[in-house]
Each structure stands twice: as structure tokens, then as C-alpha cells.
C-alpha atoms as one frame of an Amber mdcrd trajectory, in Angstrom:
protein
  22.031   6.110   8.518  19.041   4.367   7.884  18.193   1.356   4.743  14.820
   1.516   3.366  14.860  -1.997   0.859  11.018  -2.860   0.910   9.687  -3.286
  -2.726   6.695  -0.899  -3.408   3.054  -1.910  -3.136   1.847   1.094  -4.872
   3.181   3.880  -6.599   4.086   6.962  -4.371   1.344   9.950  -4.420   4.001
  11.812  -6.636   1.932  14.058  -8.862   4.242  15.212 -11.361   7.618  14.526
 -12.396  10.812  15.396 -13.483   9.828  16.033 -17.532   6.879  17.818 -16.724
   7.542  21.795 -15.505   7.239  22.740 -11.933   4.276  23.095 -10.329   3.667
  26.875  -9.181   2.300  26.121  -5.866   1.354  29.963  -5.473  -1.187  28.706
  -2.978   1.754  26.284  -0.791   4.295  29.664  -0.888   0.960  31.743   0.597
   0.956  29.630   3.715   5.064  29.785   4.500   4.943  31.538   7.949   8.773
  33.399   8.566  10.993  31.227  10.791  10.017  32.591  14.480  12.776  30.340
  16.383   9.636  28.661  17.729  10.046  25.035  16.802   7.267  22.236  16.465
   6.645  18.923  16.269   6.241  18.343  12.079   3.253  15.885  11.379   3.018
  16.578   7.620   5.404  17.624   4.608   4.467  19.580   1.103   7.030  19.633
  -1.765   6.733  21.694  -4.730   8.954  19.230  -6.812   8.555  16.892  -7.146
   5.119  17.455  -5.850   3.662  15.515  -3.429   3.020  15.878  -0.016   2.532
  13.260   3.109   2.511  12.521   6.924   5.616  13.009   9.160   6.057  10.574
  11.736   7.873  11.631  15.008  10.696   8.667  15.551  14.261   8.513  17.695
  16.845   5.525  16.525  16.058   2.489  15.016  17.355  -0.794  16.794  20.654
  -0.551  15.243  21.153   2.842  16.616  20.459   5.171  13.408  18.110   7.333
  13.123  14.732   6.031  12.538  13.177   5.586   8.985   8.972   5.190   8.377
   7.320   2.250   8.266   8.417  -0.007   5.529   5.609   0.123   3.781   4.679
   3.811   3.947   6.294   5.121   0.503   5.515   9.246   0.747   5.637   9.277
   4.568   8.613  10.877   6.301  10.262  10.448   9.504  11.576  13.562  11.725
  14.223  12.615  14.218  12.855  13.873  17.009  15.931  13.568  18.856  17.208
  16.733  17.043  16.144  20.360  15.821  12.466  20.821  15.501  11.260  23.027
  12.419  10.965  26.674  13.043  14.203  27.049  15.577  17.346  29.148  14.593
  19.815  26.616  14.644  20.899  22.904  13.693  19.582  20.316  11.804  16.337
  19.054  11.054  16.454  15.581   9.654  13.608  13.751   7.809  14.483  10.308
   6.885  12.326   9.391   3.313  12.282   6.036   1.499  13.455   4.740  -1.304
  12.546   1.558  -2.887  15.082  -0.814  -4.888  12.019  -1.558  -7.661  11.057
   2.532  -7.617   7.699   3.603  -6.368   8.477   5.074  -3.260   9.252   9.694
  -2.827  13.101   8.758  -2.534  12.884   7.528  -5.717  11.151  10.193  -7.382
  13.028  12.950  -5.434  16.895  11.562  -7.447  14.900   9.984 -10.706  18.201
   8.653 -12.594  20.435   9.448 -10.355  19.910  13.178 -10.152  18.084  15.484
  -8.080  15.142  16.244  -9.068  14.526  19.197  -6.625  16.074  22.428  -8.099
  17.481  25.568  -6.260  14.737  27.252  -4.504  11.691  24.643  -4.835   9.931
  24.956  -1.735   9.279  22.272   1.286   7.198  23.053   3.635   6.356  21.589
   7.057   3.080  21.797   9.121   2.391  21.423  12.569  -0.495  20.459  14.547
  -1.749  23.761  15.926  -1.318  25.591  11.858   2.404  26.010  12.072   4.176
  25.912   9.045   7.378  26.678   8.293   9.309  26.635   4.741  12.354  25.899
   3.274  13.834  26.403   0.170  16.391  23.911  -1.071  19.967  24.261  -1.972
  21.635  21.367  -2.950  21.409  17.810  -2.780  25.058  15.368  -1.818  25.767
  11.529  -2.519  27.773  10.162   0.355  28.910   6.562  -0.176  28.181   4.895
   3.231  31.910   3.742   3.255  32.919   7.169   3.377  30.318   8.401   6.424
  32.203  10.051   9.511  29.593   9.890  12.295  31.105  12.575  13.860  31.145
  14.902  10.994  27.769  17.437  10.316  27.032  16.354   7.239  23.632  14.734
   8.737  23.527  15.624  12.144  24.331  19.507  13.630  22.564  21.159  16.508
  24.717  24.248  16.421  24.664  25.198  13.143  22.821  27.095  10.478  19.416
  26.188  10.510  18.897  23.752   7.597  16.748  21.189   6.731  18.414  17.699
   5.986  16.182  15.067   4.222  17.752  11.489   3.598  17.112   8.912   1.203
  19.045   5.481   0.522  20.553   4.463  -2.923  22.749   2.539  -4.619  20.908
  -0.379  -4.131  23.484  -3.491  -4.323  21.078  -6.910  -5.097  23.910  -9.139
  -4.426  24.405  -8.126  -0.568  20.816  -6.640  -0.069  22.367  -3.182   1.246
  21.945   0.614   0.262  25.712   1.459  -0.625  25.013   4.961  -0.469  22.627
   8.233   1.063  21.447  11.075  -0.780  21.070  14.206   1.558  18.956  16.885
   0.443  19.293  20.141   2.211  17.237  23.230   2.642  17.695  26.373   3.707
  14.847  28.700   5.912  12.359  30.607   3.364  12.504  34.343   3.563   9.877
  36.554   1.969
């Protein structure tokens, strides 16, 4: 698991939040294509809440052998770990890493606004590729996981047997005295039917 601890430069290109109501995004459900077990490599994301939308990076492990986050100072871009399930396929786990920053500004940070999700059951993600894929998913729930606690060798982040799901992961519980992200947030999604 992956720290993101940059402060923000700018604000995130968020474009509503959690006290205003959800977007409809009639137009972003119109382009959701049914899973084909096709996958693709994802080079941009669109979320219905809190909505905003941004580049996907294709990254492995970082130095420290977890899996890759963005660029530091990219706040609404997302990494996919291209080491695991693309988008599209039938099974596993497709993991975007997102950042959080410990002075706000960044998606992370809008995406569990005081300490709470702020996606709801069934608000839409969707993931485009570059030849006009997309592929949707509709999210489910959203789990804190104290970094402590983390068994490497348990599914909760990585799975390429599994359901298809996707996992997005965002650092919090920002501790100022040691500088480290006590904690991940992981958002997951299930494949949009019709």
C-alpha cells in the first residue's frame, strides 16, 4: 500500500460535493458499454460522486515494492496497477491507487470528506480506454483498514481470481508527528448491468 503526503497546489477538479445532491450524469450512464471480458488499458476515469473525472496512469510497484501511486503532484489523476486485472475482464481485481492530501485538496480527500464515504450505493465510475472502451461500475461499499492490521496475502486489495470488482485506494489517517498515512480507505465497485 501506497502513501500519498504531498500538500495540494490547487484544489482537485471536484465539481460538486458531498452537501450538494448527486449529479444525474444521464449522459456518463449512456456511454457504460456491458462488461465483454475484453479488458483494456484505462487512460481516464469519470465519477458521478463526487463528480469529477481525470487521467489514469498505467504504473507497476513503486520502489518500496507497493503498488504504484500518481505523481505527487497530480491531485485527480489515478493510477491502475497494471500488474493486475484490466477493466472489462470477468475476474479479479482492478486497482486504482488515488491521492489524498494531509491539507485536503486532492480526489481522496473529497471521495471520504470527514471521514465518510462520500460515494453512495450505486454511483457510477466509469473507465475509458483508448480505442472508445468504456466500461462501468457501480459501487458498493467503501472499508478503512488500519495499515497495522494489512495481511498482504489476504484479497482485500489484490485478487486475480475473484469476482470482478473494482478496488480504488486512498491513504488516511494522516499522523503529523511520524509523517505516515496510518490507514487506507478501499472503495470497491461492482460491474454495471443495464
Amino acid at each position: 500500500m501506497s502513501a500519498s503526503s504531498v500538500p495540494a497546489s490547487s484544489p482537485p477538479t471536484v465539481l460538486a460535493s458531498s452537501s450538494t445532491p448527486a449529479p444525474t450524469y444521464e449522459g456518463l450512464r449512456a456511454e457504460c458499454q456491458p462488461h465483454t471480458g475484453e479488458g483494456f488499458v484505462p487512460t481516464r476515469f469519470a465519477f458521478e460522486r463526487p463528480e469529477a473525472e481525470g487521467s489514469v496512469l498505467s504504473l507497476g510497484l513503486a520502489s518500496d515494492g507497493t503498488i504504484a501511486a500518481p505523481p505527487a503532484d497530480q491531485p485527480t489523476t489515478a493510477s491502475w496497477w497494471n500488474q493486475g486485472p484490466q477493466p472489462g475482464t470477468n475476474q479479479g481485481k482492478v486497482v486504482l491507487s488515488i491521492h489524498t492530501y494531509r491539507r485536503g485538496g486532492a480526489l481522496g480527500n473529497a471521495m471520504y470528506d470527514g471521514g465518510e464515504s462520500q460515494l453512495q450505493a450505486g454511483d457510477l465510475i466509469a473507465l475509458y480506454g483508448p480505442d472508445g472502451q468504456v466500461t462501468c461500475y457501480e459501487f458498493t461499499e467503501a472499508r478503512k483498514i488500519w495499515v497495522e492490521d494489512y495481511d498482504p496475502n489476504s484479497d482485500i486489495m489484490v485478487d486475480f481470481d475473484g469476482d470482478p470488482t473494482l478496488t480504488m485506494i486512498i491513504c488516511w489517517d494522516f499522523q503529523r508527528a511520524t509523517e505516515f498515512w496510518a490507514s487506507r480507505v478501499f472503495f470497491y465497485a461492482a460491474p454495471w448491468s443495464p
